[in-house]
DRENLUM-967919 format. One record per residue: residue in one letter; x, y, z of N, C-alpha, C, O in turn; residue number from 1. Coordinates in steps of 0.001 Angstrom, whole numbers. Example, Ala and Ser with C-alpha at 12.3 -4.5 7.8 and 13.67 -1.06 7.14 Angstrom:
2
<rec type="A" n_px="13190" n_py="-5690" n_pz="7800" ca_px="12300" ca_py="-4500" ca_pz="7800" c_px="13200" c_py="-3300" c_pz="7800" o_px="14236" o_py="-3319" o_pz="8465" seq="1"/>
<rec type="S" n_px="12850" n_py="-2250" n_pz="7080" ca_px="13670" ca_py="-1060" ca_pz="7140" c_px="12900" c_py="30" c_pz="7870" o_px="13409" o_py="1138" o_pz="8039" seq="2"/>
//
This chain:
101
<rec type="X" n_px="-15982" n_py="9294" n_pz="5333" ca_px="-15417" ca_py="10242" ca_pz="4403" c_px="-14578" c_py="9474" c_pz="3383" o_px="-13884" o_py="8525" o_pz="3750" seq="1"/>
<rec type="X" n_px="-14627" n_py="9847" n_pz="2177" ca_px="-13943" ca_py="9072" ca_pz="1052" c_px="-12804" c_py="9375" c_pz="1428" o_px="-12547" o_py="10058" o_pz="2420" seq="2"/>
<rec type="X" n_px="-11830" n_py="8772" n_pz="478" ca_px="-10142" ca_py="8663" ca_pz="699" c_px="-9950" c_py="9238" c_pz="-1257" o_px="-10512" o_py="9034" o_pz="-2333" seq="3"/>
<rec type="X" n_px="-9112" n_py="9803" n_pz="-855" ca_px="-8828" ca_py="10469" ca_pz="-2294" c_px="-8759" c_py="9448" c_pz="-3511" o_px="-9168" o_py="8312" o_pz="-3269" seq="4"/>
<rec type="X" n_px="-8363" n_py="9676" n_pz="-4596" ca_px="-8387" ca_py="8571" ca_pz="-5826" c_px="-6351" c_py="8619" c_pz="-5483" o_px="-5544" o_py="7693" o_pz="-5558" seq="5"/>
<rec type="X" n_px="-6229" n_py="9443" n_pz="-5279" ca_px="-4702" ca_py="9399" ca_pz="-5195" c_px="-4271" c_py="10368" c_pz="-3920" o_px="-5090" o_py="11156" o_pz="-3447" seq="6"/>
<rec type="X" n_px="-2954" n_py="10253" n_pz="-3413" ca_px="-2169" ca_py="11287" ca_pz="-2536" c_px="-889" c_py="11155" c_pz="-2619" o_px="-224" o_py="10121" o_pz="-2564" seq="7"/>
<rec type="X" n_px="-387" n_py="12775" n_pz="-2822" ca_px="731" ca_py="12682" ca_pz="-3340" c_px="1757" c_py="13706" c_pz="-2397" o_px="1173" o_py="14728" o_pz="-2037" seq="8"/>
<rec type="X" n_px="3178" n_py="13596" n_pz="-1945" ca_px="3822" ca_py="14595" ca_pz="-1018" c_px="4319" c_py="15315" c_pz="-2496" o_px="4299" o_py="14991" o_pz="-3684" seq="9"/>
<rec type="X" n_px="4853" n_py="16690" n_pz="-1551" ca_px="5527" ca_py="17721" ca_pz="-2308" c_px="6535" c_py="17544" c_pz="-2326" o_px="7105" o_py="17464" o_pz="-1238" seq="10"/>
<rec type="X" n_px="7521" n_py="17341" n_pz="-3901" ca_px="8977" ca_py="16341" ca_pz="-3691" c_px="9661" c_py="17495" c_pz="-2857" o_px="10655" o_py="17074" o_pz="-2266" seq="11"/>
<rec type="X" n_px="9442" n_py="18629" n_pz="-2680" ca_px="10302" ca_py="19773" ca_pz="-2297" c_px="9966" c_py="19570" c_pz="-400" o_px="10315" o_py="20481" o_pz="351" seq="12"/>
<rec type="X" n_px="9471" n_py="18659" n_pz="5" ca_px="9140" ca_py="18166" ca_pz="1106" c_px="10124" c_py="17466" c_pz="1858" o_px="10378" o_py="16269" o_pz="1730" seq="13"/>
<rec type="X" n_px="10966" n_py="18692" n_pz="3077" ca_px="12011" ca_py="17890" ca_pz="3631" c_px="11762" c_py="16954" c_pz="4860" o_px="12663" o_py="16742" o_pz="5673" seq="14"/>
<rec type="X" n_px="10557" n_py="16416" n_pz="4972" ca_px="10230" ca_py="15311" ca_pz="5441" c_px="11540" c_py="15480" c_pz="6919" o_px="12234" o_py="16444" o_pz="7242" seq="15"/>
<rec type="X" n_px="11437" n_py="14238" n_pz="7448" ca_px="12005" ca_py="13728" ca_pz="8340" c_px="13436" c_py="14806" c_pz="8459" o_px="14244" o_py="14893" o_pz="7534" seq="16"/>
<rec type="X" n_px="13568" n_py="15589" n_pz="9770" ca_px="14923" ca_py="16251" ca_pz="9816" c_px="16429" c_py="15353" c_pz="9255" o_px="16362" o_py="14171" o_pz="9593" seq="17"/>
<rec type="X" n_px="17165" n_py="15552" n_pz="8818" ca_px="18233" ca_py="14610" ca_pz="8814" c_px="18007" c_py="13175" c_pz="7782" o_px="18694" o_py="12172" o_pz="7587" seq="18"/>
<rec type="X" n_px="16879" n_py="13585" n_pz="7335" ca_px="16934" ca_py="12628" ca_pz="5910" c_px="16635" c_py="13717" c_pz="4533" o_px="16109" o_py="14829" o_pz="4501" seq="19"/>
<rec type="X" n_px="17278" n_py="12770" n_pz="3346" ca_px="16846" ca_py="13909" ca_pz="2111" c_px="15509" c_py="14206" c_pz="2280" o_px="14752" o_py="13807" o_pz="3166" seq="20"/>
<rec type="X" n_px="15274" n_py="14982" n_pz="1303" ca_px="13817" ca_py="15307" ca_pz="672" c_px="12752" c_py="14066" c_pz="523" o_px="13342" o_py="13031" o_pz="213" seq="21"/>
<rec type="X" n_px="11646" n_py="13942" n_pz="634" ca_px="10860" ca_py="12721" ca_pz="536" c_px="10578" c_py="12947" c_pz="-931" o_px="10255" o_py="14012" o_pz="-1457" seq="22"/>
<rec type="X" n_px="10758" n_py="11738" n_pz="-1521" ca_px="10749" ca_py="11621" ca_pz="-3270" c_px="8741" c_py="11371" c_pz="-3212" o_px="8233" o_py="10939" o_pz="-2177" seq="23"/>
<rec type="X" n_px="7737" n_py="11771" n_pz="-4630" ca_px="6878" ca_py="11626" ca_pz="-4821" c_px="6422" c_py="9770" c_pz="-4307" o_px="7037" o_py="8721" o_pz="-4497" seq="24"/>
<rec type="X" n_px="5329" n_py="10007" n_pz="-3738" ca_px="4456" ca_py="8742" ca_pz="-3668" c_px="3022" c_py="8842" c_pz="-3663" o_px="2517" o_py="9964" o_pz="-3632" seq="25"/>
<rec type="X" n_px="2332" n_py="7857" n_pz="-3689" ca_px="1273" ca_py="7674" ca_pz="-3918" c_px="363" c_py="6455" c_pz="-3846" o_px="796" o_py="5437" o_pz="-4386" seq="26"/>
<rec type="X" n_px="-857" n_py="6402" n_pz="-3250" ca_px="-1869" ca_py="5185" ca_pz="-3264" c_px="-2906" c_py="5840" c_pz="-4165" o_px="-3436" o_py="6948" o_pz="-4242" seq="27"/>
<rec type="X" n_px="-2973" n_py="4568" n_pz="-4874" ca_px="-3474" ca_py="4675" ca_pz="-6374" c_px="-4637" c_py="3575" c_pz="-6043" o_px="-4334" o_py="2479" o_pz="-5573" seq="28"/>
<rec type="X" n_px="-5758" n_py="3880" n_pz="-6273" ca_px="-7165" ca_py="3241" ca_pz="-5850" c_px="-7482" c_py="2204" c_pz="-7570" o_px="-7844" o_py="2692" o_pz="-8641" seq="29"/>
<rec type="X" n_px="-7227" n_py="923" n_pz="-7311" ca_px="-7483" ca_py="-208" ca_pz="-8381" c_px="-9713" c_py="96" c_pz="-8182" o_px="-10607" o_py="287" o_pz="-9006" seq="30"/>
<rec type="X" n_px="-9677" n_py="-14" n_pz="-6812" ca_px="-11073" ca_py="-894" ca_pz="-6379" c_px="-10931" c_py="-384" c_pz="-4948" o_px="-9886" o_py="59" o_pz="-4472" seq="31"/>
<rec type="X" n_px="-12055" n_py="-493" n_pz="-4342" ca_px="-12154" ca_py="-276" ca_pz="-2825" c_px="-11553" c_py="-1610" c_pz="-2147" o_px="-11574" o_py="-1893" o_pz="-949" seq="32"/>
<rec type="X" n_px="-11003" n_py="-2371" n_pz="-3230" ca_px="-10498" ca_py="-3716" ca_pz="-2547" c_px="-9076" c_py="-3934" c_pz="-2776" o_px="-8417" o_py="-4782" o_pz="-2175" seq="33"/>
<rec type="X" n_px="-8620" n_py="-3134" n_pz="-3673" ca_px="-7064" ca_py="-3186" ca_pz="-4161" c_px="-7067" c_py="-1841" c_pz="-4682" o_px="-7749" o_py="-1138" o_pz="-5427" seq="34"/>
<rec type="X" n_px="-5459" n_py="-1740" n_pz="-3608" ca_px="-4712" ca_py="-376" ca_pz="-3746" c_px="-3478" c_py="-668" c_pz="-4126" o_px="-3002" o_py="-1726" o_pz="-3713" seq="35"/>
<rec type="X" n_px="-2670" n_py="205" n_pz="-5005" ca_px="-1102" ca_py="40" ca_pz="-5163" c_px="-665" c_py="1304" c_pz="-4570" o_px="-1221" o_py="2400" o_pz="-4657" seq="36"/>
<rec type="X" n_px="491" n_py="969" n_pz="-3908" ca_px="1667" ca_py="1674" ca_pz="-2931" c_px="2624" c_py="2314" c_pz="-4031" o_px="2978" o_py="1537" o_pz="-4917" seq="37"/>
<rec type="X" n_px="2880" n_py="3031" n_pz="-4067" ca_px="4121" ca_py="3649" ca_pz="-4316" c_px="5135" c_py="4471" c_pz="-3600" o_px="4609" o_py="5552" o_pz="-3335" seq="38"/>
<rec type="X" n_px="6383" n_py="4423" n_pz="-3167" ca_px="6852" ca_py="5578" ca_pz="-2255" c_px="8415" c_py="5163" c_pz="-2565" o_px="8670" o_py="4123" o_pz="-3172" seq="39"/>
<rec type="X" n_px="9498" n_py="6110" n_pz="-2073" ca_px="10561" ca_py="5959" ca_pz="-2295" c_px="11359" c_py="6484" c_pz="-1151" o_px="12529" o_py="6798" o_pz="-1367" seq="40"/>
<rec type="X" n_px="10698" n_py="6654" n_pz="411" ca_px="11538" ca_py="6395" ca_pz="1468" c_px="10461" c_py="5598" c_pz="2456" o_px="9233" o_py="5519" o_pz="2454" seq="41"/>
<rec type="X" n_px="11291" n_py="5161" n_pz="3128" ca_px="11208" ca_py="3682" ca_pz="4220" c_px="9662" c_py="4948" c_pz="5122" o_px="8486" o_py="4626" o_pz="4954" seq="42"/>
<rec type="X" n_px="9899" n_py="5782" n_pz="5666" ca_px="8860" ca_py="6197" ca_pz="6268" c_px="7617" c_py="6672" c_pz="5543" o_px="6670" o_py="6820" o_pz="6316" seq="43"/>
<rec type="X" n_px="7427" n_py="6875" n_pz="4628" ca_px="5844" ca_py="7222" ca_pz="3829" c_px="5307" c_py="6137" c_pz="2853" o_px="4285" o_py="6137" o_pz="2168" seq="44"/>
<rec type="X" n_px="6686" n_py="4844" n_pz="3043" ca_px="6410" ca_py="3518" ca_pz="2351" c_px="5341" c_py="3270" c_pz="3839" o_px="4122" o_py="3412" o_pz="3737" seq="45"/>
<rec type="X" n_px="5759" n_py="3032" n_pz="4681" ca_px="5226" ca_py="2331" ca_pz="5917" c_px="3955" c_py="3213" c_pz="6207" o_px="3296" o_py="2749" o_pz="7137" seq="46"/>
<rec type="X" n_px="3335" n_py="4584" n_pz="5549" ca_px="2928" ca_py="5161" ca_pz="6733" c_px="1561" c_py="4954" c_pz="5491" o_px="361" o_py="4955" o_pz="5765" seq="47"/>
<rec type="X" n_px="2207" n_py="4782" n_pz="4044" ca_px="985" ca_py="4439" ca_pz="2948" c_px="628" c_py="2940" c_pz="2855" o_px="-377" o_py="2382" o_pz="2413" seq="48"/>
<rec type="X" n_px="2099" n_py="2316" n_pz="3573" ca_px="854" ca_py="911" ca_pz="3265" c_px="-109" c_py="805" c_pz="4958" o_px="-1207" o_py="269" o_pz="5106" seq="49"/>
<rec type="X" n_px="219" n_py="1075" n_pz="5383" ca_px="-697" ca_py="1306" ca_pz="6904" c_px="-2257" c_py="1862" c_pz="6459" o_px="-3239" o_py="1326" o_pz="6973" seq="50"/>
<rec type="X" n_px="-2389" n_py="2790" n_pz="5632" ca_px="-2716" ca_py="3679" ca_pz="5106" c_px="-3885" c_py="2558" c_pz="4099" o_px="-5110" o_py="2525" o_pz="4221" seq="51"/>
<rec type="X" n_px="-3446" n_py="2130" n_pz="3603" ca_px="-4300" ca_py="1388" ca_pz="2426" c_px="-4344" c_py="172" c_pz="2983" o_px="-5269" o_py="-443" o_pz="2452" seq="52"/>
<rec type="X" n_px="-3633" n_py="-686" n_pz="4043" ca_px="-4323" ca_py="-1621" ca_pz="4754" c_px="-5645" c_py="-1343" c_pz="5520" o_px="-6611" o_py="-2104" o_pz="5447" seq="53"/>
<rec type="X" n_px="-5629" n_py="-319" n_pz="6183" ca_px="-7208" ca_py="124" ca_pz="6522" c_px="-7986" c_py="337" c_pz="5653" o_px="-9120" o_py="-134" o_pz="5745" seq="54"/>
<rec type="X" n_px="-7585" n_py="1161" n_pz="4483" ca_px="-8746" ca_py="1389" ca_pz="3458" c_px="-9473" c_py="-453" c_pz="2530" o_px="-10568" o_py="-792" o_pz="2080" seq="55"/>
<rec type="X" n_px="-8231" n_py="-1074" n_pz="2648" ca_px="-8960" ca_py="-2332" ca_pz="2308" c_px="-9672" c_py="-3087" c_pz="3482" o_px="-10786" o_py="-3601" o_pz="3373" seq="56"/>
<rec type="X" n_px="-8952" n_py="-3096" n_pz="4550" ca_px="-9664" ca_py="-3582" ca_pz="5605" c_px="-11424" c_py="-3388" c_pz="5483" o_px="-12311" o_py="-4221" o_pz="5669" seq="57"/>
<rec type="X" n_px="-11480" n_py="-2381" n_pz="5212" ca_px="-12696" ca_py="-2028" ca_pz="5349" c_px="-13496" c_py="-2378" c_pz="4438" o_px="-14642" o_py="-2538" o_pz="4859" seq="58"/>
<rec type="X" n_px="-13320" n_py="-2607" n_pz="3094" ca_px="-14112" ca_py="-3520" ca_pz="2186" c_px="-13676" c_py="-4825" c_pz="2381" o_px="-13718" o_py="-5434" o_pz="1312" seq="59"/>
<rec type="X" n_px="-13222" n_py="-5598" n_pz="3426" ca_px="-12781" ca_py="-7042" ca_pz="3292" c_px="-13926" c_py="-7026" c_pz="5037" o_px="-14253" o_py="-7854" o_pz="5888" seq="60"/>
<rec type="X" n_px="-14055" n_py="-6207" n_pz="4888" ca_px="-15520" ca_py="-5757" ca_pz="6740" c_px="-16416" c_py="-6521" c_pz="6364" o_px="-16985" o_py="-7497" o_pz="6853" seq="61"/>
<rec type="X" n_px="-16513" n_py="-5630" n_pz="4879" ca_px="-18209" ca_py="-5011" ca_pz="4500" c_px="-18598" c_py="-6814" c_pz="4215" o_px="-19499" o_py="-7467" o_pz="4740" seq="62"/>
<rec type="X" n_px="-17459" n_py="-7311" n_pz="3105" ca_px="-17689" ca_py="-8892" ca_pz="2858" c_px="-17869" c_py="-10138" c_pz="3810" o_px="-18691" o_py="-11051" o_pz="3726" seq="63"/>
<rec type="X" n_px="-16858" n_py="-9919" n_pz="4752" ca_px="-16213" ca_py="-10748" ca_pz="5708" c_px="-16332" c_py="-12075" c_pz="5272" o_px="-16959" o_py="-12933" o_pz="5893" seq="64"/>
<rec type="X" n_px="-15516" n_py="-12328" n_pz="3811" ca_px="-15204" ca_py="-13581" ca_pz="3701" c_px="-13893" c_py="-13822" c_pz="3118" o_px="-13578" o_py="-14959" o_pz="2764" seq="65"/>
<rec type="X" n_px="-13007" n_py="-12702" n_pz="2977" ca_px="-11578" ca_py="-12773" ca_pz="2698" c_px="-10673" c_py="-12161" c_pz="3367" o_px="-11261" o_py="-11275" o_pz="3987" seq="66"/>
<rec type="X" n_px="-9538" n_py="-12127" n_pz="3603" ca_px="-8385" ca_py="-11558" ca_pz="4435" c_px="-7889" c_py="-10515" c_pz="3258" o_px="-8365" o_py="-10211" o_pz="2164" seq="67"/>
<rec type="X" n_px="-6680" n_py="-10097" n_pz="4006" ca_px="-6001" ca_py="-9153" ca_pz="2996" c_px="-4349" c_py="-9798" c_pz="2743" o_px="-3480" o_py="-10211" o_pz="3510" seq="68"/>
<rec type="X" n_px="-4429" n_py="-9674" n_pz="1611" ca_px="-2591" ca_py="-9752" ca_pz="870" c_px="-1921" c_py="-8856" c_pz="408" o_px="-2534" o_py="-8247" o_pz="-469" seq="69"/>
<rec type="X" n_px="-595" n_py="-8367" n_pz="661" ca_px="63" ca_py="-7334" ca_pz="429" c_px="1367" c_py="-7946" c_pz="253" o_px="2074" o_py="-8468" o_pz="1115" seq="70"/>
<rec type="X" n_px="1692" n_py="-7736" n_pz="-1615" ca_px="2356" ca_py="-8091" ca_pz="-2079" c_px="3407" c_py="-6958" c_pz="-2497" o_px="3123" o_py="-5939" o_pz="-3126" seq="71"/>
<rec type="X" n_px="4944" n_py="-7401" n_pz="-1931" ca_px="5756" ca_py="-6279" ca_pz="-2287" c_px="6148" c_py="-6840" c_pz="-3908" o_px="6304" o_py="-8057" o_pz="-4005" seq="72"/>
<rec type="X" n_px="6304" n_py="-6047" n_pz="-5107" ca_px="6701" ca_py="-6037" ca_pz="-6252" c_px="8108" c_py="-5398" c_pz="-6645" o_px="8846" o_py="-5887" o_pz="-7500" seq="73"/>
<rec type="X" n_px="8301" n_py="-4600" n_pz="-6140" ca_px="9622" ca_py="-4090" ca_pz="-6076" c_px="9957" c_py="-3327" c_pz="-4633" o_px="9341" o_py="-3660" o_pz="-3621" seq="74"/>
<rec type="X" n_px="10738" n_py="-2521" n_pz="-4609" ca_px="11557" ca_py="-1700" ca_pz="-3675" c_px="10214" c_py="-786" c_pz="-2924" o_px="9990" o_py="-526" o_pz="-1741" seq="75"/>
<rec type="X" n_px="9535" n_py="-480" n_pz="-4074" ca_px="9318" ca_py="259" ca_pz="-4003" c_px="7738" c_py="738" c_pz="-3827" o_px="7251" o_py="1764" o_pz="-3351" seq="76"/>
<rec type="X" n_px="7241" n_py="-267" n_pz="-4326" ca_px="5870" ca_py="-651" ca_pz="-4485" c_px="4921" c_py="-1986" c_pz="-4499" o_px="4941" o_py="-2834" o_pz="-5391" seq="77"/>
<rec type="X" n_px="4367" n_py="-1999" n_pz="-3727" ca_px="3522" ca_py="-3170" ca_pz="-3563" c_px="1759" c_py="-2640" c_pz="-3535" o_px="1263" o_py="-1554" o_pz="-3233" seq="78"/>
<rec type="X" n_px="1152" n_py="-3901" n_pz="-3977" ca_px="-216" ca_py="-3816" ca_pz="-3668" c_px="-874" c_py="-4153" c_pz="-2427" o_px="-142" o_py="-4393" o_pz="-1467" seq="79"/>
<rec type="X" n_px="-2028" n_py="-4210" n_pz="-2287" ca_px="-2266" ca_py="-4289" ca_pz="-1104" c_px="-4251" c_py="-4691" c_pz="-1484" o_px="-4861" o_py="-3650" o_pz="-1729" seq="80"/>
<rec type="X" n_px="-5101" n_py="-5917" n_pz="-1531" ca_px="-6007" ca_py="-6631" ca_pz="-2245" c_px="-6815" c_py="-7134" c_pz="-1058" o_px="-6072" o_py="-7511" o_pz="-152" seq="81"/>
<rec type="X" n_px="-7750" n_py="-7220" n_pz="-862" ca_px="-8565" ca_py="-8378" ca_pz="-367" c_px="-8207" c_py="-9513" c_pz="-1207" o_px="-8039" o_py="-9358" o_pz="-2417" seq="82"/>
<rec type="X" n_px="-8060" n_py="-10824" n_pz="-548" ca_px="-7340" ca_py="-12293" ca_pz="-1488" c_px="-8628" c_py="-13175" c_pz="-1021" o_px="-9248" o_py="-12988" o_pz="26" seq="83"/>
<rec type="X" n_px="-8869" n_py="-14024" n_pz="-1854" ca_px="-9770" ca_py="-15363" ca_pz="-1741" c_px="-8684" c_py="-16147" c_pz="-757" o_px="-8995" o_py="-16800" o_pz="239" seq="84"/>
<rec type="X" n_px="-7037" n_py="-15888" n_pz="-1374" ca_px="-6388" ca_py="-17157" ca_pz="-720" c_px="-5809" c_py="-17031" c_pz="781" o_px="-4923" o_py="-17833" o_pz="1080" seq="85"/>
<rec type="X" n_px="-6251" n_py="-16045" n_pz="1807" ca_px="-5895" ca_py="-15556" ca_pz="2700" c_px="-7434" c_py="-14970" c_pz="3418" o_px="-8255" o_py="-14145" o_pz="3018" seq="86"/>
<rec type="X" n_px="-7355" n_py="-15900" n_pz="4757" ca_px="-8612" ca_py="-16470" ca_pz="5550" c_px="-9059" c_py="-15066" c_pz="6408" o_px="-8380" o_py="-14605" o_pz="7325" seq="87"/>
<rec type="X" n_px="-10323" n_py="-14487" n_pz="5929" ca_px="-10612" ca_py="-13572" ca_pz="6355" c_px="-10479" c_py="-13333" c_pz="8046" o_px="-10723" o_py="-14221" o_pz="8863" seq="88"/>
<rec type="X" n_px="-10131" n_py="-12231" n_pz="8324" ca_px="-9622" ca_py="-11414" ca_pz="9529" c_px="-7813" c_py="-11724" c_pz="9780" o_px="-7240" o_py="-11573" o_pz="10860" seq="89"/>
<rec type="X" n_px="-7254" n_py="-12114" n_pz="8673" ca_px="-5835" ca_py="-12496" ca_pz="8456" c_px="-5105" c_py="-11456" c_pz="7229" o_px="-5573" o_py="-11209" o_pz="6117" seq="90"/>
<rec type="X" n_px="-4126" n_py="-11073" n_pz="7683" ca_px="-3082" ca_py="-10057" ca_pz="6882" c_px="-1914" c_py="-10544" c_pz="6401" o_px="-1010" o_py="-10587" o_pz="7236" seq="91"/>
<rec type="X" n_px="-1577" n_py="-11036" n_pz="4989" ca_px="-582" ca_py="-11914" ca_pz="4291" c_px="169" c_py="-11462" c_pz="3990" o_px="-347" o_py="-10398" o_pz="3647" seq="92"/>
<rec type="X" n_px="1459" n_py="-11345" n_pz="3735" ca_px="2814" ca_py="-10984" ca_pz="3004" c_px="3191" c_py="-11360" c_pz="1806" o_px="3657" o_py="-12415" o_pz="2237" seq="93"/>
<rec type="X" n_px="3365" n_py="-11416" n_pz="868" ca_px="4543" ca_py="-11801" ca_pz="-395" c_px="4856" c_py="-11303" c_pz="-1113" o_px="4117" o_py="-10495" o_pz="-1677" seq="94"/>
<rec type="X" n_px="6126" n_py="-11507" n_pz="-1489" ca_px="7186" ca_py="-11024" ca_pz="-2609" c_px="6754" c_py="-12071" c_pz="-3677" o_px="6319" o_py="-13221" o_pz="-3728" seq="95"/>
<rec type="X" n_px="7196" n_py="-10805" n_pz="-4700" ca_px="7159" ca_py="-11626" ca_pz="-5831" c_px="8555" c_py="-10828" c_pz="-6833" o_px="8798" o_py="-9690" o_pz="-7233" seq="96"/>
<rec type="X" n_px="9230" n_py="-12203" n_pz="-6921" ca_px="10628" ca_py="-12174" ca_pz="-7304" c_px="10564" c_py="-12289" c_pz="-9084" o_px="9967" o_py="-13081" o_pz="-9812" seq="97"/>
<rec type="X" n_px="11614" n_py="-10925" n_pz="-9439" ca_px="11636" ca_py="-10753" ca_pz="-10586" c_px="12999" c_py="-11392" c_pz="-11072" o_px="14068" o_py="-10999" o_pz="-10604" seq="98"/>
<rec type="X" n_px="12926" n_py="-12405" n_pz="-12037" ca_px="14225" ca_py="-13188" ca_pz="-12294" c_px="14908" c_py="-11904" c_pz="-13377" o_px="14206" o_py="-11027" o_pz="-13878" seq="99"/>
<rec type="X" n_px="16329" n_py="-12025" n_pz="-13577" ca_px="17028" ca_py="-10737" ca_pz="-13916" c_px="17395" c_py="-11852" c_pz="-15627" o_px="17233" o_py="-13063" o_pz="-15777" seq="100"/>
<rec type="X" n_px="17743" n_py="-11147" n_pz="-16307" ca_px="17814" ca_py="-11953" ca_pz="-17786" c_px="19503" c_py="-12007" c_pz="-17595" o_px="20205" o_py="-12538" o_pz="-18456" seq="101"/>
//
């Protein structure tokens, strides 16, 4: 079954008892090989990149000659790619640091 082009919560969504409202997020489909994360609490950050690590997993299957990299960009959002530079059936980490002017 396909996976949507996007998914999005209802900001009016009081999520987790005893935390605010869950702010809008979303996995945003680059390629069946790269997805970007968006979210703005710690639990639907974790539960979308989980979320789009399988959905790439599965085109890094179909190839089986690259791993996956999941790069946080901000707070708030990271991608998540099949990489040439990360040895297939392997799951990579990195930040990428924004210098401040």
């Amino acid at each position: 079954m396909p996976f949507p082009a996007s998914t999005a919560h209802d900001p009016d969504d009081v999520g987790i008892p005893g935390r605010p409202p869950m702010e809008t997020m979303m996995i945003k489909h680059h390629s069946d090989l790269v997805l970007e994360v968006t979210a703005h609490d710690a639990h639907t950050l974790e539960s979308d990149l989980n979320t789009a690590e399988e959905i790439v997993r599965t085109g890094a299957m179909r190839e089986r000659r690259h791993g996956i990299l999941v790069t946080q960009h901000s707070y708030t959002t990271y991608m998540v790619a099949v990489s040439r530079d990360v040895p297939f059936g392997e799951t990579h980490e990195r930040r990428v640091t924004q210098e401040r002017a």
